[in-house]
N, C-alpha and C positions, 0 to 999 in steps of 0.2 A: 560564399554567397550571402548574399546584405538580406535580410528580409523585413521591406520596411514599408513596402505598398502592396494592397491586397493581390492575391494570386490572379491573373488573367488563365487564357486557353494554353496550358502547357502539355506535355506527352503523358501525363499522368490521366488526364482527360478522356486519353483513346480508352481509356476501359478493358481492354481487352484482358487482362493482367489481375488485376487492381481490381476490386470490388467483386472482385469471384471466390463464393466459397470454395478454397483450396482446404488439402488434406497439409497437416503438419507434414513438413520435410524433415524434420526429426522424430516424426513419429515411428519410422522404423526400426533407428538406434534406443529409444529407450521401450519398445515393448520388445524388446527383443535382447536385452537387457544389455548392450553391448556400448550404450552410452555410458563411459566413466565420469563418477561425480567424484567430489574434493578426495575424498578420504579413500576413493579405488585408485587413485596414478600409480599407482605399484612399478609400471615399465619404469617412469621418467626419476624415479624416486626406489631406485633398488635397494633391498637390506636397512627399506627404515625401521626403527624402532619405535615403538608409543609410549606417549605420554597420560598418563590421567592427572586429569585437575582436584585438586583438596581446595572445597570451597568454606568458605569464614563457618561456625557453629553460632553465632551471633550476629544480629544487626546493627549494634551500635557499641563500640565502646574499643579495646584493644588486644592484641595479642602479647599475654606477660610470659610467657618459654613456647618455644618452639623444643623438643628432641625429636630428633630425624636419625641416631644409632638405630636404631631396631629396623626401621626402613631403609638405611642404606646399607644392614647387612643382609635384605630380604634377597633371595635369589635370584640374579636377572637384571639387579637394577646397576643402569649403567650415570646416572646423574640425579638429584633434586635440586630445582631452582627455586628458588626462594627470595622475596625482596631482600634480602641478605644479602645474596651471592649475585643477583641478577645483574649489577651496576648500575649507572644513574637511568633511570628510566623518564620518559616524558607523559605526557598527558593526549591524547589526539583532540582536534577541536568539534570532532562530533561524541567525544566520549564525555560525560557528565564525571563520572567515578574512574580512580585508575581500574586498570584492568587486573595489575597484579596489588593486591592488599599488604596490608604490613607494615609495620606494626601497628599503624591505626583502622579500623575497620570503617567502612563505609554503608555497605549493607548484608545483610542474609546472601550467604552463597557465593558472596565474593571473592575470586580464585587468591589464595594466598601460598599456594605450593603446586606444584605440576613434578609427580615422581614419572622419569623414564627407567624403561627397560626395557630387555630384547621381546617381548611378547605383551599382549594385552592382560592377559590376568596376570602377569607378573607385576606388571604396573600398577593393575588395581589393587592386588593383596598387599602390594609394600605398602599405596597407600594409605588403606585402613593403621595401617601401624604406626604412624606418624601421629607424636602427641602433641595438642596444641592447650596452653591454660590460656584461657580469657579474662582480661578484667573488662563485667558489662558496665556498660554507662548508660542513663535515662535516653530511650528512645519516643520518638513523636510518630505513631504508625497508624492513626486514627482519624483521616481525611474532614469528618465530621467536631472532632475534638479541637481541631486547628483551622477551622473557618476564618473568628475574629483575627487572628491572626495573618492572614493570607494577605498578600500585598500584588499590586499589576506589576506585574512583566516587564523588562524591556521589550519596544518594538523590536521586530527583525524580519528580514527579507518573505520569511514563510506564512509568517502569524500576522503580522500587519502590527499597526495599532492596539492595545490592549484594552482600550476604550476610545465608544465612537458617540458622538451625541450630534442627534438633528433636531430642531424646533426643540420644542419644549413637551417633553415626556411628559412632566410630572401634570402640569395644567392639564395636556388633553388627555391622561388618563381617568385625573381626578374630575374632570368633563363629562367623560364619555356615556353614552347612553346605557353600555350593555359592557361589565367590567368582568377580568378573567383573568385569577393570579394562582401560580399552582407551581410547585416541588417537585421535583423528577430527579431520581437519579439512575445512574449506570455505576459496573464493578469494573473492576480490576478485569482485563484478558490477555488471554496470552494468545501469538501469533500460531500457535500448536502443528507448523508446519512439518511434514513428514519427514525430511531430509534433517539432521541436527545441524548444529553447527559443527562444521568439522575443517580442520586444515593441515596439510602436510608440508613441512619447510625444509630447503634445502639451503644450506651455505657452499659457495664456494668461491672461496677468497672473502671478499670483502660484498660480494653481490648474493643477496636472499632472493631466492625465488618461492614463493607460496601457493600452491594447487586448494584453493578456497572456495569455500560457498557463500558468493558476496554480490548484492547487487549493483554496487558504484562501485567500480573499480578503481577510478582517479579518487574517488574520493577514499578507499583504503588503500593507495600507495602515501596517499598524502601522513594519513594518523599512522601508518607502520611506521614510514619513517620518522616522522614525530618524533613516536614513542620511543623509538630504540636510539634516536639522536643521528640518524643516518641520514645520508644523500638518497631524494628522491630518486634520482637515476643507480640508485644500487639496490633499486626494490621492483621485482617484478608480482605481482599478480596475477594466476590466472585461475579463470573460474568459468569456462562453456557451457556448465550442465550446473543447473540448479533445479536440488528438489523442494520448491517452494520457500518464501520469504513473507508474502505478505508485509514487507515493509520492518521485520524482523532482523533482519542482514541487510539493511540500508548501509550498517556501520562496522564497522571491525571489531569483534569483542576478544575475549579472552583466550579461546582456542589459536587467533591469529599469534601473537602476543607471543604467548607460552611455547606456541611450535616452534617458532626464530628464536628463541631464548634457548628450548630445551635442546634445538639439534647444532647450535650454541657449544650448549656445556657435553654432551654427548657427541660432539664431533663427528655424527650421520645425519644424513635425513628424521624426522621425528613426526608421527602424526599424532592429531591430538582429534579427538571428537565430544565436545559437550554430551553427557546421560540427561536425561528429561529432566534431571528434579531442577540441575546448573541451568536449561534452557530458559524455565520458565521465572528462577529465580536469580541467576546470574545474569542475563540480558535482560533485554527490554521487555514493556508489557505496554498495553493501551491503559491509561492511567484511569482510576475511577470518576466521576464528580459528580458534584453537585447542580444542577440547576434552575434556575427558577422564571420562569417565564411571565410576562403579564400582557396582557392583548385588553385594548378598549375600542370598541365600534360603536356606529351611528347603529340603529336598528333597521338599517337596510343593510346591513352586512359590512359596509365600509372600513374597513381597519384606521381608527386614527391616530393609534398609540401602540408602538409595540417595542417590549424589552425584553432582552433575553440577558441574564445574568448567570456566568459559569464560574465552578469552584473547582481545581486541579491540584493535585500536589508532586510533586519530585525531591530530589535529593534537594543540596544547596546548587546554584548554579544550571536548574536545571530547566523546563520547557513545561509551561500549562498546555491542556489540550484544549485547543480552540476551537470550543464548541461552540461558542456562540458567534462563531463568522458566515455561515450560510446565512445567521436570521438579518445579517447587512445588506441582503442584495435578493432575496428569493419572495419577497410579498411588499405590494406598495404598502404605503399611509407616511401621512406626513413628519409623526413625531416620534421620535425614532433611539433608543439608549441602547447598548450592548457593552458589556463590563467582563473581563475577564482576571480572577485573583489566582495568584498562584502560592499552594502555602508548605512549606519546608516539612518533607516527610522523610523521612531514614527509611525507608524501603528500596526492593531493585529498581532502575534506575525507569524511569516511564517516561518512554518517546513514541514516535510513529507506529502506528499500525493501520493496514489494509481503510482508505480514506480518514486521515488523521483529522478530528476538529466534525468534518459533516457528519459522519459514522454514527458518533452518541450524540453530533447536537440535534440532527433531525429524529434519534430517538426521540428527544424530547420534544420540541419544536412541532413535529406532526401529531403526538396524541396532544399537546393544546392548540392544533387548530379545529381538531374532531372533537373537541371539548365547546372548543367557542362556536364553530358550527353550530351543536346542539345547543347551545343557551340562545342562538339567536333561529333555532329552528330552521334552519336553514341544510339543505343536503351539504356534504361535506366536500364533492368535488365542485360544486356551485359555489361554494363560498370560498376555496381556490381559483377557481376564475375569475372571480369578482373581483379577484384582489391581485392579477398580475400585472405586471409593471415592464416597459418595452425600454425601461431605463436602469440605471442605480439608484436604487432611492437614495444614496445618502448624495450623491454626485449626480442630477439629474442631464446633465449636462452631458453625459457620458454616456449615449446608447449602448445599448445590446449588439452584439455582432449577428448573432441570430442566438430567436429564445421562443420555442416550439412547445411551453411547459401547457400551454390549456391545447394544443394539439393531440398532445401527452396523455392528458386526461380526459379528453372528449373520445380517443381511439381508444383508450382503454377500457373505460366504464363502459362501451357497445359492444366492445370486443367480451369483455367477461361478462356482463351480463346483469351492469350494475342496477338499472332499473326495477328488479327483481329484488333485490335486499329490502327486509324493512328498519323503515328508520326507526323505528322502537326496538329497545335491547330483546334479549330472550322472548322474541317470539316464533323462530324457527326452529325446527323439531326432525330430525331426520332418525328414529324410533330412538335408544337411548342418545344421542348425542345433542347438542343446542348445535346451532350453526350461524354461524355468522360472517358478513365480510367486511373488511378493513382496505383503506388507498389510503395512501402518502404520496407525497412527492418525492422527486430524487434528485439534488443538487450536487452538483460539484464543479469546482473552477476549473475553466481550463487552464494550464500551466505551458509554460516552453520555456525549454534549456538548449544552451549550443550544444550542437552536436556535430562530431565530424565523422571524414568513412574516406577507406584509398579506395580504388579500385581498378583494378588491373585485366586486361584485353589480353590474352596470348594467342600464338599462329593457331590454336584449334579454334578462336571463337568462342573461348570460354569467356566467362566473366567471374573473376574473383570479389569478393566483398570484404574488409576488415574491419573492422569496429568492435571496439572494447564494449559494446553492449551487449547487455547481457539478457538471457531470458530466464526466467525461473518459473515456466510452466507455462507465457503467455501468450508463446508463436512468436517471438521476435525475427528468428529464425524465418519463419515463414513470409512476413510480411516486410522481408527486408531481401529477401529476396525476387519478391511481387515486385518491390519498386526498382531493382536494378533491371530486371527483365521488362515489366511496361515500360522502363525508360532508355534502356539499351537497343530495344526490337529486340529480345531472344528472346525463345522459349523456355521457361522456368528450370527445364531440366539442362541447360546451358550456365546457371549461374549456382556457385560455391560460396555461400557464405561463412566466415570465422565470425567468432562472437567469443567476449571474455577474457581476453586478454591486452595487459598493459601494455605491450609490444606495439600495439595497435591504436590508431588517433582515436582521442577520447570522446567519447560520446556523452550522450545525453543519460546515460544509464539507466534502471530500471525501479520508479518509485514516480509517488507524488499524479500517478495517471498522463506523465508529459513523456514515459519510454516510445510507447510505439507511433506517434507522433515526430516528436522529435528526431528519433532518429532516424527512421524513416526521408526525412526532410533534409538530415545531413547525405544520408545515400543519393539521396534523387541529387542536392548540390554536385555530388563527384561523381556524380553518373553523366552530370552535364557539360561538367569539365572535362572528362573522355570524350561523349558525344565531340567535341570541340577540337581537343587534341586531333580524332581519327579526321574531322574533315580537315585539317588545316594541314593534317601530313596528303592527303590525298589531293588536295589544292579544288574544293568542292565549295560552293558557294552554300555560307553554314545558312540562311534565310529558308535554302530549299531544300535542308537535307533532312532526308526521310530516313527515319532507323527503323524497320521491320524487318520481320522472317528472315532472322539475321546477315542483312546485309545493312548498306546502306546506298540510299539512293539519292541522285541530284544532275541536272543538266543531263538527264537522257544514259548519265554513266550508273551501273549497278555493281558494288563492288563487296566479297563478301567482307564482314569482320574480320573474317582471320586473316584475309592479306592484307589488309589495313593494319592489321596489328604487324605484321612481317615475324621475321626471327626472333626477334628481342622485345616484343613487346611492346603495351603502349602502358601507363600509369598514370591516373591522375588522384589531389586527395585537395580534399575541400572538407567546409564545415558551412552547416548555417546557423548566421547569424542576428537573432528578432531585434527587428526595431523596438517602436515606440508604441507600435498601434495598439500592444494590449491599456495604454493609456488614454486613447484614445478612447478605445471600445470595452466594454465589461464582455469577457470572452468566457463562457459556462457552459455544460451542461446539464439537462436538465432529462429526466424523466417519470413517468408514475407506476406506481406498485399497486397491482390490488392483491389481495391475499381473502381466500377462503378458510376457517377453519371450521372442526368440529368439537364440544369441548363434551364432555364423559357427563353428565347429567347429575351422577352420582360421587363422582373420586375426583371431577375435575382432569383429567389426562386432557390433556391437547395435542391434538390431531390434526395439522395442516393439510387441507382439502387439495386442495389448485394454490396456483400461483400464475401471473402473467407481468411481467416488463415490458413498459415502453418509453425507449431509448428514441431521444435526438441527441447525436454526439458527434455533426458532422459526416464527412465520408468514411464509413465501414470498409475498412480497405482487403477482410478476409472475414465476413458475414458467421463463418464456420468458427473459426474461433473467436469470435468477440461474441458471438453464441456461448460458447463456452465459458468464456470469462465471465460473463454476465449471470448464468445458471450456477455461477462457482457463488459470483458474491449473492445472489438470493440465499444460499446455501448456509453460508457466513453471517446471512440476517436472521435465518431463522434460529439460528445457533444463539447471537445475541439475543434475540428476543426472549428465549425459551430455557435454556440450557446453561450460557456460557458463564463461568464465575471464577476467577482467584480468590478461594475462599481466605479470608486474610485471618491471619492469629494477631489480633490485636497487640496481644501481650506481648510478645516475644517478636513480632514485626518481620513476616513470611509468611510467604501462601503455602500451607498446609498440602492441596490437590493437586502438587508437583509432578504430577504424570500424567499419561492418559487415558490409565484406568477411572483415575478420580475428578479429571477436566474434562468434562463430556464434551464435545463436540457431532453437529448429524451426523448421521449416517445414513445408509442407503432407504432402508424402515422410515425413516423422518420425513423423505421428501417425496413430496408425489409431483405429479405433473407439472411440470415448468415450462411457459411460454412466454417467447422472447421475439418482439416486435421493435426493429430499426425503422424509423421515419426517414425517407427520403431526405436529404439534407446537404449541402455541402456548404464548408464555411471559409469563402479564400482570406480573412481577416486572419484564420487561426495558422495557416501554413500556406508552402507549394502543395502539399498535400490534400488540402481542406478538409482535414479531417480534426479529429479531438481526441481524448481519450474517451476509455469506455467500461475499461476495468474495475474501478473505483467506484463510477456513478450505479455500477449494478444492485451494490450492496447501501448504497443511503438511501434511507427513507424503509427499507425493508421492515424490520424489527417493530417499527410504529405502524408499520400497515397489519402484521402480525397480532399487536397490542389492540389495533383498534377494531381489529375485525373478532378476539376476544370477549371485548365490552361489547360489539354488538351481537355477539353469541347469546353472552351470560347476564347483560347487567352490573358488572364488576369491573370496575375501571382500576388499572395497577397501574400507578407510577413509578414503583423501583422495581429499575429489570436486573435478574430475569424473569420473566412470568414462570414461577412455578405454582405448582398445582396448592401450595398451602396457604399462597395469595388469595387463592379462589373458593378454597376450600366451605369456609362457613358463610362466605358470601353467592351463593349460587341461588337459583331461583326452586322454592319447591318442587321435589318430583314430580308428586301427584299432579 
């Protein structure tokens, strides 16, 4: 199915299905602990053995002896792979760094050995026994130290442009009535998802199958075989149950890798599971930067000059995070600069995480609009309004599909009870605590990817679903069974969804905020094409046929599904495919954050009071859980704002707080009250669906509504997060 003109009245319409808080359909396999993740297929994968990874003791420079006698005559062990022994290996083209090291090192933690044997401590103790001498080479680990040095990016399909220029910045800033230029930075995070990375590989013959925790599927069949120099059709992946990603497992790291290599040389099944220190230092992280923002306005509030300038670093070859792409499209004015450098660092490799680019640039981006606010005395949701744009600003030409951001902020500021805050710092008092509140806004692009789904009719009237997408905690499950059912006529507990497996037409997978969207839009496509097949075998005029209460109806005949389907079934498998019109139209969501805190009077502790979201992101097609997804990423901002840090060793170039003892993340104690408000919406520009993502946009803008409602506690404005307490410390307002 072509998708190339906005969605009319289709069956997704009738509602009945669709846009009803439903209860997760998986929710009863995983509390009940009976859902298997990567590293439990024990059935499908009997008599494997484990692998542990030996991750580099250096960041930079090479390995000069490898001895592996002492560990290969440790009890139990049945193989060590080694770039040595492993054969030619390849590169994947979402992998920055190889996966297996050796002899030249690439970063901290990067796998250079994987010892198997019959049992997991067997594997672990031989490990420790393995001796490796390094020769170090001069590392670059100091994002700050290597500024001048930083150079733009290639464009690419994700990031856009690395620099964008409209009018003439530099004149109307140096213009401007009312000027505001300021430094922000964000750390180093890690996605500290619960599930590791884990994966169990089987060979047989020449065809690997791998039970993984992965959220593109297609796109880890593609780099496995890459890597091992193999036929895509000799690589299966499957992965149904994931215990969280965050954008973590977009890619295939080293556990994928090592499992195919180790039950390889081991001649069984082989599981392998990343330990937290490899998690957070062998895969990916959200990369630190720098940024620097500058805003000029008329002194009625008018924005006439705005630049956002970001600093990122990665390995060689690798990806700046594009912070400053929200500030392209999210506040009019006419003169306009945005610059992204990206400067070569020897640390683990930093790519995606949970909204890559808006995450930390609306950290920054929103405490300098609550900065320029205040210099131009102006309330700070007022001077958000003043300033929204029904266009592109850089492409005026190029409207909004729909853009609800000052509906956003008008329902939310009534809703929490903005009126009440005072615009002067430290003046609210609740006995020891200062109290204050903080709004941001919340951006994020809408995205779409093809995605396709089979779907299959049998003589009960069931409805089967297959698609290699995946869910990693978001309901995909759920809301893809919503659309076979409102678009089928059956009732929800009539329809079987598969998820997660390559076996299965590739989907749109699960990242970037375009999973439950998109695929979704691929279901409803082979739902239609069913719909189609059943009238055409039944000889029903398709204009008038009615699919409810599982039948189908037309010319006076009622017939059910299941003898429509007969003996053998009916099948159909479609994908949808987006036109043009995201060119047409700038396709976004958008919504606002207010944040209440209380900050300790005396020690500075911060205590987040309330919280509320308001989300426009299109049709909510399961209210229930996009509730959830959205209380997750508020969850995830306060984390950022407050807590969240890879603390980095300059010197030696590794994050030291390689666990989760010493990487805090909230907890239950952290969050108080969370409320979450969808704006009626629907957007036929963006799907058949009309709907958008929703997962993403919860968590931007978060962290700065946290920060700004901070300064308006205390008086103490922090730019480099995370706010902790020693930012605030000598900065606080007298007791007395």
């Amino acid at each position: 199915m072509k998708f190339d003109t906005p969605a009319t009245t289709n069956p997704i319409d009738q509602l009945k299905i669709i846009g009803k808080p439903t209860d997760r359909i998986d929710g009863p396999v995983k509390t009940t602990g009976t859902a298997r993740y990567a590293y439990e297929r024990n059935a499908e994968a009997p008599n494997a053995a484990y692998g542990y990874v030996v991750g580099a003791g250096i960041a930079k420079g090479r390995i000069a002896s490898m001895d592996l006698s002492a560990a290969r005559a440790a009890p139990g062990v049945l193989a060590i792979v080694t770039a040595r022994n492993a054969g030619k290996l390849g590169k994947g083209d979402f992998n920055t760094a190889k996966l297996l090291g050796g002899p030249e090192i690439d970063h901290y933690h990067q796998a250079v050995a994987l010892v198997v044997a019959h049992t997991f401590e067997q594997a672990r103790a031989a490990a420790q026994l393995v001796r490796i001498e390094y020769t170090r080479a001069p590392g670059r680990f100091d994002l700050s130290a290597e500024m001048g040095a930083a150079q733009m990016p290639a464009a690419n399909p994700f990031a856009g442009e690395p620099q964008t220029k409209t009018g003439d910045f530099a004149g109307a800033f140096a213009a401007a009535a009312v000027q505001f230029d300021a430094t922000y930075t964000t750390p180093d995070e890690s996605h500290a998802m619960m599930e590791p990375h884990a994966s169990i590989a089987q060979w047989q013959g020449d065809k690997l199958t791998i039970w993984t925790s992965n959220q593109m599927i297609a796109w880890g069949v593609g780099d496995v075989a890459k890597t091992l120099g193999i036929p895509k059709a000799n690589v299966r992946l499957v992965s149904p149950f994931i215990g969280g990603g965050f954008g973590g497992k977009l890619f295939v790291r080293a556990d994928v890798v090592l499992a195919a290599l180790g039950a390889r040389a081991a001649r069984r099944p082989v599981k392998v599971a990343l330990p937290r220190p490899l998690m957070m230092n062998n895969t990916t992280h959200r990369p630190a930067t720098v940024q620097r923002i500058r805003i000029g306005a008329a002194r009625d509030g008018k924005i006439t000059a705005i630049a956002h300038e970001g600093w990122s670093g990665d390995l060689p070859g690798g990806q700046a995070e594009t912070a400053v792409n929200q500030t392209r499209l999210l506040y009019a004015g006419a003169n306009r600069l945005t610059t992204t450098r990206l400067a070569v660092l020897d640390l683990p490799e930093g790519n995606a995480m949970r909204a890559p680019g808006e995450a930390p640039g609306l950290m920054a981006l929103e405490i300098a609009m609550d900065e320029m606010a205040e210099k131009l005395r102006l309330d700070p949701v007022e001077f958000r309004v003043l300033n929204d744009t029904q266009v592109d600003p850089e492409k005026p030409e190029r409207p909004y599909s729909q853009r609800k951001l000052i509906e956003c902020l008008r329902t939310g500021a009534e809703r929490f009870g903005w009126s009440k805050r005072s615009a002067a710092p430290a003046q609210q008092r609740d006995g020891r605590w200062l109290v204050g509140m903080g709004v941001a806004a919340a951006f994020r692009n809408n995205l779409v990817m093809t995605s396709a789904a089979r779907v299959r009719l049998d003589n009960r009237g069931m409805v089967t679903v297959e698609t290699d997408m995946t869910d990693i905690g978001t309901g995909s499950y759920t809301i893809i069974a919503q659309t076979a059912a409102e678009t089928m006529g059956v009732p929800l507990n009539r329809v079987l969804v598969r998820l997660g497996d390559s076996a299965h037409p590739v989907s749109a997978g699960s990242g970037g905020q375009w999973g439950g969207n998109s695929s979704t839009s691929g279901v409803y496509a082979a739902c239609m094409k069913l719909r189609e097949a059943v009238v055409n075998k039944l000889g029903l005029a398709p204009a008038d046929a009615e699919f409810s209460d599982g039948m189908v109806r037309a010319g006076g005949r009622a017939v059910p599904l299941a003898e429509a389907a007969g003996a053998s079934g009916l099948v159909a498998e479609d994908s949808i495919e987006f036109g043009d019109l995201d060119k047409k139209y700038q396709q976004s969501t958008f919504g606002a954050h207010f944040v209440e805190v209380g900050v300790d009077a005396a020690t500075g502790e911060i205590r987040v009071r309330r919280m509320l979201a308001v989300c426009a992101a299109g049709r909510i097609l399961n209210p229930k859980s996009a509730r959830s997804q959205v209380i997750g990423a508020m969850t995830m901002g306060v984390g950022g704002a407050l807590m969240e840090e890879l603390a980095l060793d300059k010197r030696h170039g590794f994050f030291v707080n390689h666990d989760l003892a010493g990487y805090e993340v909230p907890v239950h104690a952290d969050i108080p009250h969370q409320e979450v408000i969808f704006l009626e919406e629907t957007d036929p520009i963006s799907s058949p669906m009309k709907a958008k993502g929703v997962g993403e946009l919860g968590m931007c803008g978060v962290a700065a509504a946290v920060a700004n409602a901070v300064y308006n506690a205390t008086g103490a404005r922090v730019r480099n997060y995370p706010i902790t307490l020693d930012k605030l410390l000598d900065r606080l307002p007298p007791i007395a």
